[in-house]
N, C-alpha and C positions, 0 to 999 in steps of 0.2 A: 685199121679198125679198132686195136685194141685201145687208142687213144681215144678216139670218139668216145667210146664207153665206158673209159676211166672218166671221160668229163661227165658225162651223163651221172655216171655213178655217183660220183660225189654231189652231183647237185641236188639229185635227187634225194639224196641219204637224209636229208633232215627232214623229211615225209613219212619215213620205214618207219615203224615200228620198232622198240628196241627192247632185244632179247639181255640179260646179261648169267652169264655161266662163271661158274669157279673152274672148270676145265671143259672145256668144248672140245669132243671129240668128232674125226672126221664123217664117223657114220651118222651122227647129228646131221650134219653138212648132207648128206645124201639122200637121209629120211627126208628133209625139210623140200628135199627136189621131186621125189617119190611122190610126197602126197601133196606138190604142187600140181605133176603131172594128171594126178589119179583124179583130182576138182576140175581139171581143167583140159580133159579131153576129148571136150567137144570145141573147142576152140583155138585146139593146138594150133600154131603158126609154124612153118619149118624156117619162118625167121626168126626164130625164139632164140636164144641161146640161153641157158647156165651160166654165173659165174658168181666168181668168190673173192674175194678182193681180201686180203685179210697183211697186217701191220701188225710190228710191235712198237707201242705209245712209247712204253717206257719197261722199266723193270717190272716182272709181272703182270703188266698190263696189254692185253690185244683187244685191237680192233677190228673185226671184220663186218664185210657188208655183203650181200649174198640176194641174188634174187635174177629174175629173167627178164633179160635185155632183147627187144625187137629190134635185127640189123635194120629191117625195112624202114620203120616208122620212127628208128630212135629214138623212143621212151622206154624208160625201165617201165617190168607191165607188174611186179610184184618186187617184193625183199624185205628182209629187213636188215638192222646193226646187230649185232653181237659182242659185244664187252665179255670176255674172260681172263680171267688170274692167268689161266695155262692153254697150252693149244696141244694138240693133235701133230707131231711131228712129219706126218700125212700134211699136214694143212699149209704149215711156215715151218722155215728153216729159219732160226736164230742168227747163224749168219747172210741169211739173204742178204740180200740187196735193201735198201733205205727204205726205198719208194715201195717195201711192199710184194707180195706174192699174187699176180693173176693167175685165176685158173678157168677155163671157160671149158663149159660141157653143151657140145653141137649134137 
């Protein structure tokens, strides 16, 4: 599953909206899911999921992309990009892995 929605993700990402922070922090990441949920419960789906895709570009630079993926219908239904200087050690470990940190909230 988690590859289908990494492709979705990204093809989708050039549609989001783009946030840009000098340090994003993880409760950011939480709030933005909060009052996604809070607009949108009257249509919640239990194929919705959360997720957070979040990279480091370069030195100082991340990318993440965040928003609610439908397993059912396979369209992102919301997100945007997020550009910050710093991350949320919550969010990305510096030494991850290349391809990036998923995190999905079911």
């Amino acid at each position: 599953m988690s590859l289908t929605l990494i492709g979705w993700i990204l093809l989708t990402a050039a549609g989001l909206s783009v946030v840009t922070f000098v340090f994003l922090y993880w409760s950011e990441i939480k709030n933005w899911f909060a009052k996604w949920n809070k607009h949108n419960l009257t249509t919640k789906d239990r194929d919705d999921v959360g997720f957070t895709l979040a990279k480091k570009i370069e030195a100082n630079k991340y990318k993440t992309i965040q928003g609610v993926f439908n397993k059912k219908t396979n369209e992102v239904k919301d997100g945007r990009v997020i550009y910050a200087k710093q991350v949320d050690d919550q969010l990305i470990d510096d030494d991850a892995d290349k391809d990036g940190t998923l995190l999905l909230f079911e």
